[in-house]
Each structure stands twice: as C-alpha cells, then as structure tokens.
C-alpha positions in Angstrom: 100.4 43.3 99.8 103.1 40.9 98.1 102.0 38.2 96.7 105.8 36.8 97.8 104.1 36.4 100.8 100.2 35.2 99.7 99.9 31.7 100.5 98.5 29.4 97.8 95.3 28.2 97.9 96.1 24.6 97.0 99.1 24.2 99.6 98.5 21.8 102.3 98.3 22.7 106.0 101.5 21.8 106.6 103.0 23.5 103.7 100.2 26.7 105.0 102.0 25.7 108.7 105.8 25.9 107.8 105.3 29.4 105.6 103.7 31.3 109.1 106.8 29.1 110.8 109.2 30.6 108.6 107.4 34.0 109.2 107.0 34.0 112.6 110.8 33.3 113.1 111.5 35.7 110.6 109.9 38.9 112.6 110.7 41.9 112.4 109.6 45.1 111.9 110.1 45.1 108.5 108.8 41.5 107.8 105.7 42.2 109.6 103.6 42.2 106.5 104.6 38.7 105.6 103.3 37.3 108.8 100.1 39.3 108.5 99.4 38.3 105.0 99.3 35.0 106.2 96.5 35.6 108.1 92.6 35.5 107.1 91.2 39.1 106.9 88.8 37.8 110.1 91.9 36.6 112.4 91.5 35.9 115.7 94.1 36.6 118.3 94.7 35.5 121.9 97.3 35.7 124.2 96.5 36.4 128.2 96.4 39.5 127.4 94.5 40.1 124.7 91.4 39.0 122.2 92.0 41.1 118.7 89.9 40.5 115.7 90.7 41.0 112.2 93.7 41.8 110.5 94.6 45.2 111.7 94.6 44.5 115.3 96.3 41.4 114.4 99.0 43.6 112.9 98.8 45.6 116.3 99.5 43.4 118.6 102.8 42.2 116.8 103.9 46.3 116.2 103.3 46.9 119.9 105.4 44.0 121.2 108.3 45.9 118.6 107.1 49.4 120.4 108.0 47.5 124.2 110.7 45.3 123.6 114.6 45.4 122.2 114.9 42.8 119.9 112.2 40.3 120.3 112.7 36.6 118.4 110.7 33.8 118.0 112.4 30.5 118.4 110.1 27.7 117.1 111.1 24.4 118.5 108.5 22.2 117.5 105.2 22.0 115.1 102.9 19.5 115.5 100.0 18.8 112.7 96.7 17.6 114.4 93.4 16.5 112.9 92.2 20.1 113.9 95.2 22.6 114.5 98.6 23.0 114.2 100.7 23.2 117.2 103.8 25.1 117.3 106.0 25.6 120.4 108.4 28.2 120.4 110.9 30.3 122.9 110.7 34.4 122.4 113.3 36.4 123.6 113.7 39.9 124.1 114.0 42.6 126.6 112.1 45.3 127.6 112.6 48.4 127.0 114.1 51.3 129.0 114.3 48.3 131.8 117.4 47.3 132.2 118.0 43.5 133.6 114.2 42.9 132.7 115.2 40.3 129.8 112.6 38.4 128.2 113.0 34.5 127.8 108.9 32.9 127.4 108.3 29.4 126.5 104.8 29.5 125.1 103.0 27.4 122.4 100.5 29.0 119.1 97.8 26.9 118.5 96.4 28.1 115.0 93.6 27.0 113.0 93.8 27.4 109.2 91.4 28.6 107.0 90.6 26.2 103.2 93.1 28.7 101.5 95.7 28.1 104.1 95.5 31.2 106.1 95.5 31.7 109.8 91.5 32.2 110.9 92.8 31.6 114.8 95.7 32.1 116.4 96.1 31.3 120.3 99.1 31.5 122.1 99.3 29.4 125.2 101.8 30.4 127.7 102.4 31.5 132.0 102.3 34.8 132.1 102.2 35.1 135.8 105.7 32.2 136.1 107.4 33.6 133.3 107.0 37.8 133.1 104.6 39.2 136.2 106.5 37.4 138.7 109.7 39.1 137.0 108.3 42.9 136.9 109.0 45.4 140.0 105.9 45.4 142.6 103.4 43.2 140.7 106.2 40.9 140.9 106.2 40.6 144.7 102.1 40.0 145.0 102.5 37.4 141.6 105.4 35.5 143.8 103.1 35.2 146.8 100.2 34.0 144.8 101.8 31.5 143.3 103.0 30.0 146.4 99.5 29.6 147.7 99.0 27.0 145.0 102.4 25.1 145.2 102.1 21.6 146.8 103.6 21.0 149.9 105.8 17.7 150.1 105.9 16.4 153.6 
C-alpha cells in the first residue's frame, strides 16, 4: 500500500473528495491501488448491478469493468459537498470488448459518504442502465426498447 496514496486523517472532506476525484479520473489498471486505498477497508459498493462489501470486492468490481471494456475513462463534471455526502457527476466512456460499434458513453453520478479519516465507507453510483447500455446491447436491447416505451408519456 503507498502511503502516496493514504489520505490524511486531518484533511477535510473536500480535500478527502477531490483526492478520490483525482483518482477516479486517473483509472487505470495500473492506478487502481490509489483509488482503492482511498477507500475504508468496510466499503460499500453499488451500482445496478451490484452490492460489494469490503475492499477486495471493491477492487473487483473496478478490475472487471478493465477485463470487459477497451479503455474505460471517468470524466468528472461536477462535485457537489452536502451536509451528508459528496456528489460527483461524471461521463465514462469506453467500449466493450470484442463488440465492435458497442461504444460506451454513461452519464451517471457517485454518491459517497466518507469515513472521519477521509475514506470512502459508501460509494453509490446512480445511473440508467436500462436508457443508456441494455437498450444498446443485441436482443435484450429490443425487449429494454419496448419496455421503456410502456412508460413514456403520451402528448396529445
């Protein structure tokens, strides 16, 4: 673990907010461990796909989305500091692999919740799955496209 990368236990959260920023952007394969020492050995993780606990799962979920897609990149567009979170919005791109024309572009937003020595105790990424990715995959896509017209409004 590199202590490059250990926050400090007197920075504030928005000081703990813009090192996971600068992180987050940042990822790669090999820059993995900084964004996983920023987070509290009890992590938790959701995205709609998943609920991970702990900092090995943690570390999971991020060398999984490197084992599926070319090139993913985080894009963070705005942070917001609220009285209980932070709020940061941010644009991934990528593609996925061995799927030609199947190119990645996800608005989403990480809620995370920081622990008193500024690590990441929650992490919760907010985002369409079904608008932005199912809709866009082969078969699934066609049943996602369908269901999401049931709940469009009809203007007369």
């Amino acid at each position: 673990m590199s202590d490059q990368a250990m926050p400090n236990p007197i920075m504030t959260r928005s000081e703990a907010a813009n090192a996971y920023r600068n992180a987050f952007e940042q990822l790669t394969p090999d820059t993995l461990d900084n964004l996983i020492n920023l987070a509290a050995p009890d992590i938790v993780f959701t995205d709609p796909f998943n609920t991970v606990y702990g900092k090995d799962r943690f570390r999971h979920v991020f060398q999984h989305m490197f084992d599926t897609c070319e090139v993913p990149q985080f894009s963070v567009t705005d942070i917001a500091i609220g009285e209980a979170a932070v709020y940061m919005r941010w644009i991934m791109t990528g593609q996925i692999k061995g799927k030609t024309g199947l190119a990645l572009n996800l608005n989403g937003m990480s809620e995370l919740h920081f622990d008193t020595n500024g690590l990441v105790k929650k992490h919760i990424d907010h985002w369409d799955s079904a608008s932005q990715l199912l809709q866009t995959l082969p078969y699934i896509g066609w049943i996602t496209r369908r269901i999401l017209r049931l709940f469009q409004i009809k203007m007369p």
